[in-house]
C-alpha angles and dihedrals in degrees: 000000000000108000119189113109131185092288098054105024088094085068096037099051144025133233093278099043092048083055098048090051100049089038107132136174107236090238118182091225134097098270089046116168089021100062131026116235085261106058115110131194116285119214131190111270121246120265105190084132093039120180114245109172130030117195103184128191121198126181100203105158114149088257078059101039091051096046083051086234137126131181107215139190118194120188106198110193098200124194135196133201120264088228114083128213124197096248102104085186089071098039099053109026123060111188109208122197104244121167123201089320126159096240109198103163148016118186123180096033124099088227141338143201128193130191113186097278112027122056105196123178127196139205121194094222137033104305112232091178149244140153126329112206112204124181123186147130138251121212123178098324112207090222133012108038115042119196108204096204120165111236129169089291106053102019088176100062105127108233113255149104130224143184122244116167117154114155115004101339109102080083091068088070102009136060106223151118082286089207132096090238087076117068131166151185105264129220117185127188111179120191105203147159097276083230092077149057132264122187142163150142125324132021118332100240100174139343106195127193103232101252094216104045105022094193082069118068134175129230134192129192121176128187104189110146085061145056122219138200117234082243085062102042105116135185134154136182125182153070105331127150100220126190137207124236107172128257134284109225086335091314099131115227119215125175110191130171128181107258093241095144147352099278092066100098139150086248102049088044085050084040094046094039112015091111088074105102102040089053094051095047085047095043085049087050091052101031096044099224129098112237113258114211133105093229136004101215124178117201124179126200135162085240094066096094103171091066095245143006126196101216108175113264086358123059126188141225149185114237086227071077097065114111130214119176096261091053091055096054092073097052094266082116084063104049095041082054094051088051092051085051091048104057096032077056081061092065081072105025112050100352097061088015117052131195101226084217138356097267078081100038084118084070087081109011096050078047103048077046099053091049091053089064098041080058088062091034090059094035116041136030132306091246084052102054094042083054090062091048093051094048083055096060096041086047083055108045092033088076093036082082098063088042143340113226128169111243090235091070123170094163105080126132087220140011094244089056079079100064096080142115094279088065101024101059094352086068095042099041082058088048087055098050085047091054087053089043087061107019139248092278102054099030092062096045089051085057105054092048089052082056104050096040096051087040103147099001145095120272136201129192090259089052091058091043097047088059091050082052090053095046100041107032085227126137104234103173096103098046091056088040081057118033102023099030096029132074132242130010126241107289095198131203120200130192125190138203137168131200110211087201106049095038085234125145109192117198117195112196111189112180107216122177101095110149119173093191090058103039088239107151113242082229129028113208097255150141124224123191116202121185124198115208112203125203090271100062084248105143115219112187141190138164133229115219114198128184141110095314091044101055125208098296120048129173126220117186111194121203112234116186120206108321110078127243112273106155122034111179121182107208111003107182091048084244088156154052114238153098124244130215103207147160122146100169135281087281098061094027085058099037089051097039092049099036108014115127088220124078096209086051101060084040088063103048098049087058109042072054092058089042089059089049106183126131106269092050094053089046089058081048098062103041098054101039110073082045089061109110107197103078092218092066086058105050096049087049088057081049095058097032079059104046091046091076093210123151083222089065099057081058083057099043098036089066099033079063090062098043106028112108106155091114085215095055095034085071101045086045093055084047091053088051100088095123111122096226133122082252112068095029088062088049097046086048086051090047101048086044094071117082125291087237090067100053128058115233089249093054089051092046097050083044096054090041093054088039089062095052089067090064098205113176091236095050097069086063088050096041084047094052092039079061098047092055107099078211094072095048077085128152108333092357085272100156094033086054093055090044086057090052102039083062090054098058084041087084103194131122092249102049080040085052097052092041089060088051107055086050103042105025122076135198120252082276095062087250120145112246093234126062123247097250090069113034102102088048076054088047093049092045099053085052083047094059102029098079094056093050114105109207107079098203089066092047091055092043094058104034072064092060090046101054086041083067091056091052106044112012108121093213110082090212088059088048096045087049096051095048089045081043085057100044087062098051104076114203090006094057105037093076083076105049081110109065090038099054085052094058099035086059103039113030105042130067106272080250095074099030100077087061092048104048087046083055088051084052089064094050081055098047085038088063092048091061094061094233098307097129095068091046088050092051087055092049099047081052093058094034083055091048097049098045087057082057094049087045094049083051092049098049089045090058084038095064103040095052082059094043085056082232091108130037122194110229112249122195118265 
């Protein structure tokens, strides 16, 4: 399923899509901020008439393909249990998700009625079933199936159609149970332009060249041993370049892409993908099943938006995924192999084990994502794969402060509201600490018998707790009380002491995140271990029980020796889940960032020193940074150093642009640089001076969008001519993505001026001047800059085209950005709440409609204010300036008071 988590979202998805997914309604209940006042639990349908079988038949030739348009036949063997129950409603009536379908003809059914987006069928006596024959039409459906046709705007699109369905879209072209409790067989015949390519699920059985007209072929595909979720239902024709990779124990691997530019290649699909083999032989190995399927294709196209779908047989993926070698050098490699990780996890979790409804969809998405992380755990280093796990948790608790949900959930407002941080690494980070509750050992074993048993069936938590029972002889009833159909997570302060005489170190742990109104426990049932490291590298440990007896707050005293205490790290092994209030004092913070065996350990000294942000912290800061020698330290330093918003870190991250090498923490660095200061401008200028070759796409884009915050007169010339240089329109369009922002938060008339262009002016041919790649980074931008422009004529004029572009734009995602550009304009933008409200609830799934209306509902409040937002946003921008230029006074006072060379006056 859709894969992009927080540390990779930023590549996955612009400004306006990143609002549209986090988009709440500010709701007074317990799950505020998840769910609106208004949701109500959702339960499985029934299934009493259950699809079995479903014989489609597409006619996908390029005439087709161009008019957006398909004529489909699909044949539903339905099947009812022998046993009866007294309801006549269930035995004589079968609803079918059908979405704005031209339905000609239902054969096999007494009677039916369809209305627009139910297709119910009807029986006059008990149903014993048999075949429905269905033939429609689908005609530029608006989700679920995504023709990529050139057209005046964007010439260079490569001809196909693909499915994408996750979580309720396969309804919108096909008639179907539209719920992952139903699953069938599957038949395809796909009529298609012999010059192209059909694929699907299941094995290829035949692909015929028509004998009568040889510019027409045939192809079948036929999945049979396996039954398969309309979520999970997958098919693609069109103009791909595929390549071959061999075959794992007679399974045939295929890469294929959409040839949409020049940088679509064999070797950047083998460079992208070549990993395959080697994951799935290692994933058979863990999990202790074979994998199934007659083939383990991987196809990529500009049309998959969720990032990446696991369709059985046939995954998908987003073209932002493809991998050249300057892209790898900066970690992307990594995290394109852990989503491949991630989706070939589902064959197991969620494709041969399926969640009977989307309360449990951490049963395979906490799961994808935990795998993701063993792969790293049995391939790379210690430090890396702590760093996963770390990533996981931060993922997690970073979106616990918008809203606390248990991971069981029944109270959404829509399915896709499920697919968050709470199941994606919350999930996983629970499934680690139960692997450490019952051991490697049994946990895996347990696994593996979970996964056999439920082979090929549908699962529920209970199911997958009641297997870690069996294995381990452990009562888990309270952990999952607890941790999946609880709220919350221990949110620990620590206080430390140490008494030089007795050799004693004492450690107080106080959980802390009670909360009645949310049902969130004053203790979680939990063990902390705490070492304490001494001068001499001699490790003292203890361990910190808490449960009922024990209260919320328990004390540990370690006995030292001789040597005194330098390191003191809470947790270690990252064995729970938890946050940790703690500052022990500069001593122990700089012994245990500099020296400290944990790497969330050291993570968390050297914030809570730049938390505590006086000179002589930061002092410590900058001395031991550029010494540490994992590369993920240092990044999330540069991100602290960043959000702290202190004078004394643009010292820190002024001089880490000079020195830094690592090619991982060099990009996160240049991200962290968004002080406006001489300093970094004159290290961002050095940076994007060396050669292209140097630099991955993702570190130049994060340099020219920072170099645009200092908004230097010169630097709107230089980001103008940067995006002028064919060279920088690289992979994805990444630098050229970061040179278009950059020129929003320029500011200035001229960078605003290019901007518009490249939106609003074509070439002779009617294109765009942008690619597409990059055209909604061009849409946010422009929102970026408008508020800040002072003739209000110009700023009416465009907030027109913009909603023009809402209105008429034939792509969904420009819509979706100029609706999430007008919601930030305030007055400008609030004459066309209209015409977006129109579009966010007609022309998008039902999935995606709630977040942009909600979007639509802050045009509207934005209005309301008269325009005050945007005056508040200048003034917080001067206010922060300002402040740096206060704190630069202070230290320097600061210093020469300890230098002597300065004395405070005191009254007399």
């Amino acid at each position: 399923m859709p894969c992009c988590l927080s540390h990779s979202r930023l590549e996955c998805y612009t400004a306006a899509e990143l609002a549209a997914s986090s988009q709440q309604t500010a709701v007074t209940q317990i799950n505020s901020g998840f769910a609106s006042a208004s949701a109500r639990p959702s339960y499985a349908p029934h299934s009493r008439i259950a699809p079995s079988h479903i014989n489609l038949t597409l006619n996908v030739t390029e005439a087709a393909l161009m008019a957006k348009t398909v004529k489909a036949q699909v044949a539903i063997t339905l099947a009812v249990p022998a046993s009866s129950i007294s309801s006549s409603a269930v035995n004589r009536e079968l609803v079918l998700n059908a979405v704005s379908l031209n339905i000609e003809k239902v054969v096999g059914a007494d009677s039916w009625n369809y209305d627009g987006k139910l297709l119910s069928l009807h029986w006059v006596s008990n149903y014993s079933g048999g075949i429905v024959v269905i033939d429609y039409t689908i005609e530029r459906p608006i989700a679920g199936l995504y023709f990529h046709v050139a057209d005046s705007l964007v010439p260079d699109r490569a001809l196909h159609v693909i499915t994408d369905h996750e979580t309720e879209r396969a309804r919108y072209w096909l008639p179907c149970v539209d719920y992952p409790l139903v699953r069938t067989t599957l038949e395809y015949t796909i009529t298609h332009s012999t010059h192209h390519t059909a694929v699907a699920n299941g094995a290829h059985i035949s692909t015929t060249v028509s004998p009568t007209d040889p510019s027409i072929s045939t192809s079948v595909y036929k999945l049979l041993n396996h039954t398969c979720p309309s979520y999970l239902i997958c098919w693609a024709v069109g103009d791909f370049l595929s390549v071959d990779d061999g075959d794992v124990d007679g399974m045939p691997l295929k890469y294929l892409c959409s040839r949409d530019n020049k940088f679509v290649t064999k070797e950047n699909l083998l460079n992208t993908f070549g990993k395959t083999g080697t994951m799935i032989r290692w994933m058979q190995k863990k999990v202790g099943l074979k994998f199934p399927w007659e083939k383990y294709y991987q196809i990529v196209s500009p049309k998959i938006a969720g990032g990446a779908m696991e369709n059985i047989s046939l995954v998908t993926f987003n073209t932002v995924f493809l991998v050249d070698e300057r892209l790898g050098q900066d970690g992307w490699r990594k995290s394109v192999d852990g989503i491949n990780i991630h989706e070939m996890a589902h064959t197991y979790f969620g494709n041969l084990l399926t969640n009977r409804h989307f309360e449990h969809a951490w049963l395979k998405e906490a799961w994808a994502t935990y795998m993701d992380y063993c792969w790293t755990e049995d391939h790379d280093s210690y430090e890396e794969a702590r760093f996963d796990a770390f990533s996981n948790m931060e993922d997690y608790i970073s979106e616990t402060s918008s809203y606390v949900r248990p991971i069981v959930c029944r109270t959404y407002d829509n399915s896709w509201d499920m697919f968050d941080e709470h199941t994606y690494p919350g999930g996983a980070c629970r499934l680690h600490m139960l692997r450490h509750i019952l051991g490697d050992d049994t946990f895996w074993a347990a696994v593996k018998n979970y996964v056999n048993t439920y082979n090929g069936r549908f699962v529920e938590t209970e199911d997958f707790k009641r297997a870690l029972e069996s294995e381990s002889g452990l009562n888990l009833t309270k952990f999952f009380d607890q941790w999946i159909y609880g709220r919350g997570f221990p949110k620990v302060k620590a206080e430390y002491s140490y008494d030089a005489d007795k050799k004693i170190v004492q450690i107080a742990l106080e959980q802390t995140q009670a909360d009645k109104d949310l049902e969130i426990p004053a203790v979680f049932e939990v063990t902390l271990e705490v070492d304490v490291i001494d001068v001499d590298g001699k490790v003292h440990s203890t361990e910190v029980v808490f449960n009922d007896a024990s209260g919320a707050k328990v004390i540990a005293f370690v006995l030292m020796g001789d040597a005194k205490p330098d390191i003191v790290e809470v947790d270690p092994r990252g064995k729970v889940l938890h946050t940790l209030d703690f500052n022990p004092g500069e001593a122990i913070l700089e012994g245990t960032a500099k020296r400290g065996r944990d790497i969330m350990s050291r993570i968390r000294s050297y914030r809570q020193l730049i938390k505590n942000a006086d000179i002589s912290c930061m002092k410590k800061v900058s001395a031991a940074v550029h010494e540490e020698p994992f590369w993920g330290v240092r990044q999330q330093v540069y991100d602290a150093l960043s959000k702290s918003k202190l004078q004394s870190a643009v010292d820190i991250l002024a001089n880490a642009l000079a020195i830094e090498k690592d090619p991982k923490a060099l990009r996160m660095l240049v991200n962290a640089a968004s002080f406006k200061d001489s300093r970094i401008r004159e290290g961002l200028l050095r940076i994007l001076a060396r050669p292209a070759s140097e630099l991955s796409g993702r570190t130049r884009r994060f340099a020219y969008t920072n170099l645009g915050r200092q908004r230097h007169p010169d630097d709107a010339a230089v980001l103008i001519q940067a995006a002028a240089d064919p060279e920088n329109n690289d992979l994805h369009g990444f630098t050229l993505a970061g040179i278009i922002t950059g020129l929003g938060l320029h500011r200035s008339r001229e960078a605003f001026d290019a901007l518009v262009g490249m939106v609003f002016s074509h070439t002779s041919g009617g294109a765009r001047r942008v690619p597409e790649s990059c055209v909604v980074h061009t849409i946010d931008a422009i929102a970026a800059s408008l508020p800040w422009q002072d003739n209000a004529i110009l700023r009416r004029e465009t907030a027109e085209k913009l909603a023009e572009l809402v209105r008429a734009d034939p792509a969904p995602r420009v819509q979706k950005a100029g609706i999430h550009a007008l919601a930030k304009l305030g007055n400008d933008g609030a004459p066309h709440a209209g015409v977006c409200l129109r579009v966010a609830s007609t022309a998008f799934a039902a999935q995606e409609t709630r977040a942009l209306v909600a979007q639509v509902d802050e045009m509207r409040e934005n209005n309301a204010d008269g325009g005050a937002a945007a005056a508040l946003r200048k003034t917080v921008d001067a206010l922060e300036e300002r402040l740096r230029e206060m704190e630069a006074v202070v230290q320097l006072l600061e210093a020469k008071e300890k230098s002597g060379l300065f004395k405070p006056e005191t009254d007399a």
